[in-house]
Each structure stands twice: as C-alpha cells, then as structure tokens.
C-alpha positions in Angstrom: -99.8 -58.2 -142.0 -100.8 -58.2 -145.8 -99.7 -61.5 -147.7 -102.0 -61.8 -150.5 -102.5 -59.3 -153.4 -105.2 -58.8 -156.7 -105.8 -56.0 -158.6 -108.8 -55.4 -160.8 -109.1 -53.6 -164.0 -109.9 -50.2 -162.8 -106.6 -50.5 -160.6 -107.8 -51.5 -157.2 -105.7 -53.4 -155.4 -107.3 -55.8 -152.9 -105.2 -57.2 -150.0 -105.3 -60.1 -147.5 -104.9 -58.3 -144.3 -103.3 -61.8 -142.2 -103.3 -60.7 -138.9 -106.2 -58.5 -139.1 -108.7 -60.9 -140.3 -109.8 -58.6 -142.8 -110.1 -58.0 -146.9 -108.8 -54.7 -147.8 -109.3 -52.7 -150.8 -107.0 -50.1 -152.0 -108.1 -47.6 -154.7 -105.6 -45.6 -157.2 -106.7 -42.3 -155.1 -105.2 -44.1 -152.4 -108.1 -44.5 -150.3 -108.3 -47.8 -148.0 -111.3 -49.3 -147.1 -112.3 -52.7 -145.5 -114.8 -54.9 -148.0 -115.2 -57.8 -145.4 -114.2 -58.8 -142.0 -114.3 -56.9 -138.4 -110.5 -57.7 -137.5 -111.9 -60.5 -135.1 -110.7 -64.3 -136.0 -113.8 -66.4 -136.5 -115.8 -68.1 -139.6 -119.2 -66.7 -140.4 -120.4 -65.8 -143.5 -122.4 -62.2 -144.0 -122.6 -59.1 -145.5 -119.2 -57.4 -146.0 -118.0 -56.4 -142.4 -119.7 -59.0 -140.6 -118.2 -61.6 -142.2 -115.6 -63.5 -139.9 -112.2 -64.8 -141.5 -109.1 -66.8 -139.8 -105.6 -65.5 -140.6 -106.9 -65.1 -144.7 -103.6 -65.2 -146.5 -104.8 -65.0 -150.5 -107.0 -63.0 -152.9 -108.2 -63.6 -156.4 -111.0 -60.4 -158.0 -112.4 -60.7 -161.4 -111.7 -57.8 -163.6 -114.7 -55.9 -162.6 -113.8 -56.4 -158.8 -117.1 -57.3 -157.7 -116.3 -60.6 -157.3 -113.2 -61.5 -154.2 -112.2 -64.8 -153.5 -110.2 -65.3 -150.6 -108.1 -68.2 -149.1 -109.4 -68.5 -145.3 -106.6 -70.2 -144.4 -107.1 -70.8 -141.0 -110.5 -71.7 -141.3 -109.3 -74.0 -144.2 -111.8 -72.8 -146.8 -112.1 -71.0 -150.4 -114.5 -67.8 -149.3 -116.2 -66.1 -152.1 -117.1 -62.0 -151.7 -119.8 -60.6 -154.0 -119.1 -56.9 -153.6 -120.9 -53.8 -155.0 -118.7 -51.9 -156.3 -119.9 -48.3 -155.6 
C-alpha cells in the first residue's frame, strides 16, 4: 500500500510502498522502479535493494532527488537514502 509521497524537482514522485517494505520511485515517463528495499520486513542498512525497512509509511527527497528520507515506521527510525540519480 503506498501512504507516503515526495516529489523532486525534475517530477519524480517517490512513494512509501507500506506493505511492501519498499521505496519506490515514479518517473514523469511513467516508469517505476524500486530505490531501496527487497519487499521483506526487516532493519538493515545497505545499498539500495538490500536495504531492509518495516512497514515505511513517509518520504521527504531534496530537490535534486538524490537524497530520500524515509519514516521506518515499524522499525521506529528516520532512514536516510543517498541515491544516484542516473
């Protein structure tokens, strides 16, 4: 389930996939890709899609979008991404 939402300044929406344990991003094309997480509930931190999340239910990107935050929520932490934006 998607609960939280940011967009950057190039118009990429990034989404707080709940139930999937995941951080989605969501280009203007339309194209949907996972930045982080491997749809497993856990709390490890790691590169991208080996990062674990619980039940992550917010999302905060700087303008450029290479920076996420994201409220873990059932891991009861602030999470910070640094993604590359290709």
């Amino acid at each position: 389930y998607p609960y939280g939402v940011a967009v950057d300044s190039s118009g990429n929406v990034y989404v707080a996939d709940s139930y999937n344990h995941r951080i989605r991003k969501i280009t203007p094309a339309g194209v949907v890709s996972t930045i982080a997480g491997t749809g497993t509930r856990g709390s490890a931190d790691g590169a991208g899609t080996t990062a674990l999340f619980d039940s992550p239910d917010g999302v905060a990107v700087n303008s450029s979008g290479n920076v996420v935050y994201v409220a873990d929520t059932g891991n009861h932490r602030i999470r910070k991404i640094e993604y590359k934006v290709p």
